[in-house]
C-alpha positions in Angstrom: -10.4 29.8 26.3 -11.6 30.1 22.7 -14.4 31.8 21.4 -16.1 28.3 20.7 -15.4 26.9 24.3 -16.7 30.1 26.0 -19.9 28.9 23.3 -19.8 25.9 24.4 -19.9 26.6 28.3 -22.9 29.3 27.8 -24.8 26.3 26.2 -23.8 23.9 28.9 -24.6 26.7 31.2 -28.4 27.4 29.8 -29.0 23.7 29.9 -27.9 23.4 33.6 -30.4 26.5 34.4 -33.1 25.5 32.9 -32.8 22.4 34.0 -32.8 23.7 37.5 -35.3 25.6 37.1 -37.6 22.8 35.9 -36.9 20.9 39.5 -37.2 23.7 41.2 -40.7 24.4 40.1 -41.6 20.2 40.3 -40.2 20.8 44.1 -42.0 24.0 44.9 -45.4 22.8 43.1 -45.1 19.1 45.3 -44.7 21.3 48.5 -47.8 23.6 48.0 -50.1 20.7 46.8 -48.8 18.7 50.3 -49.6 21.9 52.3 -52.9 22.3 50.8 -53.7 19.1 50.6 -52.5 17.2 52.9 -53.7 19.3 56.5 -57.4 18.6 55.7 -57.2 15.2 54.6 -55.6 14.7 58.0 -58.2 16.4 59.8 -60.6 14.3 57.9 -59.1 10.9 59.4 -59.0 12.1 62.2 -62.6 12.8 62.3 -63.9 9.6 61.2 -61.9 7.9 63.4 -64.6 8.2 66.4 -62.1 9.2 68.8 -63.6 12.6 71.2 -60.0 14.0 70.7 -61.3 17.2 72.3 -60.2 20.9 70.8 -56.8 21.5 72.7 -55.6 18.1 71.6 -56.9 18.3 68.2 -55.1 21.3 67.3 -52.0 20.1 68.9 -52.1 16.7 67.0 -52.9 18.9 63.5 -50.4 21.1 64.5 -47.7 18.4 65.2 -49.1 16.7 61.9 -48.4 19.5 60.1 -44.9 20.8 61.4 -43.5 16.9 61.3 -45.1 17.0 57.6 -43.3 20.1 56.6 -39.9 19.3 57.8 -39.7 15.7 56.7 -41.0 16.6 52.8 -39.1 19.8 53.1 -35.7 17.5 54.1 -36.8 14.9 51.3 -36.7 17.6 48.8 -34.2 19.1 49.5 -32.4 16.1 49.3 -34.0 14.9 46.1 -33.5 18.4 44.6 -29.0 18.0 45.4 -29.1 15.2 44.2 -31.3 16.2 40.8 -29.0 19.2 40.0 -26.2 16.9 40.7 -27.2 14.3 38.5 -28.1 17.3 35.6 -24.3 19.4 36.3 -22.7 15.5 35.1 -25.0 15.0 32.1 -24.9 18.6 30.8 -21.0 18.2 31.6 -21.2 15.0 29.8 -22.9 16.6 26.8 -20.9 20.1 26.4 -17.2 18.5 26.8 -17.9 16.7 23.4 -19.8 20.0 21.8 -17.0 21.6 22.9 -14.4 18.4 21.1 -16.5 19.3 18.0 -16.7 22.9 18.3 -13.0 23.2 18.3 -12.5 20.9 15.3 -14.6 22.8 13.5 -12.6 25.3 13.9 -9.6 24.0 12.7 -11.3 23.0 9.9 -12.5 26.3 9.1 -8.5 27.8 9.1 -8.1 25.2 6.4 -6.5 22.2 8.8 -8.2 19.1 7.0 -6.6 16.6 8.8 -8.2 17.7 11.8 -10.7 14.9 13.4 -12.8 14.8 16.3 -12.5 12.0 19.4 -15.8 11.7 20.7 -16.2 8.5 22.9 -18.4 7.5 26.0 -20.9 10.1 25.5 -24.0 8.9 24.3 -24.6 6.9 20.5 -26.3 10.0 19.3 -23.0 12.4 19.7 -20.8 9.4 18.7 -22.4 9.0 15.4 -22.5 13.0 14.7 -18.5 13.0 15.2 -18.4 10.0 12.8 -20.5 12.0 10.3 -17.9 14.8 11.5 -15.2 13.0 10.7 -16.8 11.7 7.4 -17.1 15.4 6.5 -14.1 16.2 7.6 -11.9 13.1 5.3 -14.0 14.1 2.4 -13.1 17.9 2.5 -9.2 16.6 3.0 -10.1 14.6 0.0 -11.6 17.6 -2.3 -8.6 20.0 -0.6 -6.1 17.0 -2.1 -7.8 16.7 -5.7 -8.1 20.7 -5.6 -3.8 20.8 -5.1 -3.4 18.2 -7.6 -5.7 20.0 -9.9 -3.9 23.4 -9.9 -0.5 21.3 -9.8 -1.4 19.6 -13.2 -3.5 22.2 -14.9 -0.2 24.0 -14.5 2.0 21.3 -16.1 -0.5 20.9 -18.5 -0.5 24.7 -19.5 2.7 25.3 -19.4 4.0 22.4 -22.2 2.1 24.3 -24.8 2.5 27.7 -24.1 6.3 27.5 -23.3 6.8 25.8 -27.2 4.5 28.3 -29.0 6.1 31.0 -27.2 9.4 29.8 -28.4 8.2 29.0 -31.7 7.3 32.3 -32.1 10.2 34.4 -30.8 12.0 32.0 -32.8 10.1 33.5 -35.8 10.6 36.8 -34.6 14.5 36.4 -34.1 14.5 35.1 -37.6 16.4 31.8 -36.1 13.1 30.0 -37.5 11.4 29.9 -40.8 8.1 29.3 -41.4 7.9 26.3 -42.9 5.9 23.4 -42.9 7.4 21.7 -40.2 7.1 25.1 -38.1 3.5 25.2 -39.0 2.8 21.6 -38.0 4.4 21.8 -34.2 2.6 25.4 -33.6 -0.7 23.8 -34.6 0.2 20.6 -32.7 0.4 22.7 -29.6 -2.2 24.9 -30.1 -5.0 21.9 -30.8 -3.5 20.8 -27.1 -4.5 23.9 -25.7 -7.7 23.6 -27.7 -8.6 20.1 -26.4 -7.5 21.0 -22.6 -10.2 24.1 -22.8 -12.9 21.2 -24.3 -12.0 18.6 -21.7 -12.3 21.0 -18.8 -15.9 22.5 -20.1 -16.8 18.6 -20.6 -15.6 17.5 -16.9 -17.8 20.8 -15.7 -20.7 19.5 -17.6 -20.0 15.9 -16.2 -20.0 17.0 -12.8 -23.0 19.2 -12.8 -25.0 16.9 -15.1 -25.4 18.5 -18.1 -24.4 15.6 -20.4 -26.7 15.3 -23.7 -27.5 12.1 -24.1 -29.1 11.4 -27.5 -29.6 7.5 -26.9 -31.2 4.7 -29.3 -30.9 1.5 -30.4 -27.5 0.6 -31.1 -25.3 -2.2 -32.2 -22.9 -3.0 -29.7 -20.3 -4.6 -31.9 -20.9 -1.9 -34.5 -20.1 0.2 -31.9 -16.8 -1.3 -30.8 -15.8 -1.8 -34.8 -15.8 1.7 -35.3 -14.1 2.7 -33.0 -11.9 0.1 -32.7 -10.7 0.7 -36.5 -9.8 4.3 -36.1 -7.9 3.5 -33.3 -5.9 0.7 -34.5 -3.2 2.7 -36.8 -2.1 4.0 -33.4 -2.1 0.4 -32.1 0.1 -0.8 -35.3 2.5 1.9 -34.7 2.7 0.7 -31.4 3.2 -2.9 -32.0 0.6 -4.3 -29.6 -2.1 -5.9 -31.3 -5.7 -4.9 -30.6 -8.4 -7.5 -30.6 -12.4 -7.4 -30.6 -14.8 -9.9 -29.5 -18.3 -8.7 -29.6 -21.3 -10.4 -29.5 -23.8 -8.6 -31.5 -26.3 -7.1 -29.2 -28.6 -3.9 -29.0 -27.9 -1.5 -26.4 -30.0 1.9 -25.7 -27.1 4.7 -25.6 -26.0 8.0 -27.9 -23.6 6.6 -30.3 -21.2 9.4 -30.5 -20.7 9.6 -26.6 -20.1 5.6 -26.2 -17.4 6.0 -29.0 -16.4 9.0 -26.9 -16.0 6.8 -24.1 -14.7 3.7 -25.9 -12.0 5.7 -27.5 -10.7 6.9 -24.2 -10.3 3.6 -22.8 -8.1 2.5 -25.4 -6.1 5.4 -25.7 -5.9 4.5 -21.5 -4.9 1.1 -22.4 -2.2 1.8 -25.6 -0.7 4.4 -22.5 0.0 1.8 -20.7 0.8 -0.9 -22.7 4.5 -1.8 -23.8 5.3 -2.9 -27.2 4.5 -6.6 -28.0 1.1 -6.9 -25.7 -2.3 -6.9 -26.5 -5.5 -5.4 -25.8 -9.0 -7.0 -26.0 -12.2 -5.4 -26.7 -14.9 -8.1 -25.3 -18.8 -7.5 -25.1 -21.4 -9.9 -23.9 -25.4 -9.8 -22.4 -24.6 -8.6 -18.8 -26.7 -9.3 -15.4 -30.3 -8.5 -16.1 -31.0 -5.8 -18.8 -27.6 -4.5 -19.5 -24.7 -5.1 -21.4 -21.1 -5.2 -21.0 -18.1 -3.6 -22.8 -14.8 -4.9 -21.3 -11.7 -3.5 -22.4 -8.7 -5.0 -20.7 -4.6 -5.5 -21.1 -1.6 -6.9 -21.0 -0.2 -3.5 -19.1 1.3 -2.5 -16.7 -1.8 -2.6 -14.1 -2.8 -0.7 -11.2 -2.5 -0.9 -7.5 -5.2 -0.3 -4.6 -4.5 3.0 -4.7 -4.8 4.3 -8.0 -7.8 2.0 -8.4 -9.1 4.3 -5.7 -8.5 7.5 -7.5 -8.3 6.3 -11.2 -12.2 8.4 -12.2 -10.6 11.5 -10.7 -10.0 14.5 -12.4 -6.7 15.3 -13.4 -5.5 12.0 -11.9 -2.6 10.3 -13.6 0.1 7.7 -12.4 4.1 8.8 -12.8 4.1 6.6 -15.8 1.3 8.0 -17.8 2.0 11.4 -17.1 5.9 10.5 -18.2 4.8 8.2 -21.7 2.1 10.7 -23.0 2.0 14.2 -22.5 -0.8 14.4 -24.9 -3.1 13.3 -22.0 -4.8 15.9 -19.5 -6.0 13.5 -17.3 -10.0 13.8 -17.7 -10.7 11.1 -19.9 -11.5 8.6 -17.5 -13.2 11.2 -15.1 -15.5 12.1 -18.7 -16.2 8.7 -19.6 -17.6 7.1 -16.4 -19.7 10.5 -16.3 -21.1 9.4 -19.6 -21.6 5.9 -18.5 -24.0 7.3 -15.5 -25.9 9.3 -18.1 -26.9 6.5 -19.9 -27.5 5.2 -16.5 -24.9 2.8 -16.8 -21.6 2.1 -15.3 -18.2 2.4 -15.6 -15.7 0.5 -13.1 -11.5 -0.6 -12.9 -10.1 -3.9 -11.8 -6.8 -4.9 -11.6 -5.1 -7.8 -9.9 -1.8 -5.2 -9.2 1.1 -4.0 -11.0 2.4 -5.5 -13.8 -0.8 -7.5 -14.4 -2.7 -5.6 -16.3 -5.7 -4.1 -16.1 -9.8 -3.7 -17.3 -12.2 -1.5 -17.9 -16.0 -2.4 -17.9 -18.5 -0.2 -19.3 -22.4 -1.3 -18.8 -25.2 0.1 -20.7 -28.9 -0.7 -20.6 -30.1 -3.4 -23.7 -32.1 -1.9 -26.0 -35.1 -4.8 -25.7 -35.0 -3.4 -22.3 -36.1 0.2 -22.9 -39.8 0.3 -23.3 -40.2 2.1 -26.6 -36.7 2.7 -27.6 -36.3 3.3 -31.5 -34.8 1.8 -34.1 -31.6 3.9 -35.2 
């Protein structure tokens, strides 16, 4: 028997006793009231009854009062106090067979087996719903375990690009088999602004996730916004070949324009990932719902399925193909940008219809003629 099963039985065991205990006193307290009690109230019948019972037969009827009195409630509780502890040994049974269920899962849990769940059925809706927050717990830990694997995994592969080029590069150097040139210069730098932008995207995913984002929001253009950024993206587009295309309506929103071009640019560096040569991507933005706005970017690529819809805002999460067409990318853009988009109390969501049909991004942000008081940039 394990540890928490022996825990589990003590706990069972302590509810049983006191619960016995508890009838025990309700029997032994209804016993003494009866014997005090009920004796002279008999007497007193029988002495307003107007009957000349005489002494002898008095004390024999009192007597005979009293003895049939005692056996019968003595019987009755006894009775009533098997069948009380009975009725207590199956509910605290009921109730420590799925403590125990739980005990034991949490166990398992604890020596790092995620998958484990708990099967808690029959025994009351207040236990079910705590193994169904149990098993909540439980997914989401196998989750975080998961993303926590992948991490490592691709912080490795992401690491080891880099330093296994520069390390080349300069043994090359040292060998004298390379020169320093300019080309030599231009790769060693290439590499080391990788390992340079990894190191920023991992301190801005920490900030993301603990909420340390500075936000420096005011009234903003939207399609100013999406020009800007737009432009300095599209020499990457040209050399590309798939056309990038902006409709904007011109509308104020209330966000920092530095991170919404932050954001905007990783969305279309998403979308050029995963678009082929000879598609197109379109920047739209129009008055959303209520006081927000809405910055679509969608294409012509090769889409998503339910499942990478699921994990696309993860950190470090990348499909086979964008991890095979662009090494550049370390996988925390996305997770970045929609913590931006909640900073500016806004949103950031993915839709897809499936693969090979493309995909979009929608960014909302609140409208400027919304904010009370928001300034004029």
């Amino acid at each position: 028997m394990t540890t928490n099963s022996v825990a589990g039985l003590r706990l069972g065991t302590r509810l049983f006793n006191a619960q016995a205990v508890a009838l025990i006193a309700s029997v032994l307290t209804a016993a003494l009231v009866a014997a005090i009690i009920g004796p002279p109230l008999f007497h007193a019948h029988l002495a307003a009854s107007g009957q000349d019972w005489g002494e002898p037969a008095l004390a024999h009827v009192e007597k005979a009062f009293a003895s049939s009195s005692a056996v019968s409630l003595g019987m009755g509780l006894l009775v009533a106090l098997a069948l009380a502890l009975a009725v207590t040994w199956y509910i605290t049974r009921r109730i420590r067979a799925p403590l125990d269920t739980l005990a034991d899962a949490a166990e398992r849990i604890s020596t790092g087996d995620y998958a484990t769940r708990a099967s808690v059925t029959g025994a009351g809706p207040e236990l079910d719903t705590l193994a169904q927050a149990f098993n909540r717990m439980a997914q989401r830990l196998n989750n975080v375990e998961g993303t926590r694997r992948r991490l490592l995994s691709d912080l490795a592969h992401e690491l080891r690009t880099p330093t296994a080029t520069l390390n080349a590069h300069l043994e090359g150097l040292a060998d004298g088999v390379l020169s320093w040139d300019g080309s030599t210069r231009q790769i060693l730098e290439h590499q080391a602004e990788r390992l340079t932008r990894l190191a920023r995207d991992l301190d801005d995913v920490s900030r993301a996730e603990e909420g340390r984002i500075s936000i420096d929001a005011r009234r903003q253009g939207l399609r100013a916004l999406a020009d800007d950024t737009c432009s300095q993206m599209r020499v990457r587009y040209d050399a590309a070949s798939v056309d990038l295309i902006t409709d904007v309506v011109d509308i104020d929103v209330y966000a920092d324009p530095l991170r919404i071009a932050q954001v905007l640019g990783n969305l279309l560096a998403n979308a050029l990932r995963h678009t082929p040569a000879g598609g197109k991507v379109v920047v739209t933005g129009r008055a959303g719902s209520g006081a927000t706005a809405t910055l679509s970017v969608s294409d012509t690529g090769e889409g998503m399925s339910e499942e990478q819809l699921a994990h696309i805002f993860e950190r470090f999460y990348r499909g086979d193909t964008a991890r095979a067409s662009d090494e550049a990318g370390s996988g925390i853009g996305l997770t970045i940008a929609k913590a931006i988009a909640e900073a500016h109390h806004g949103t950031l969501s993915a839709s897809s219809p499936g693969p090979g049909q493309g995909s979009v991004f929608a960014l909302t942000l609140p409208r400027a003629d919304a904010v009370p008081g928001a300034p004029r940039s």
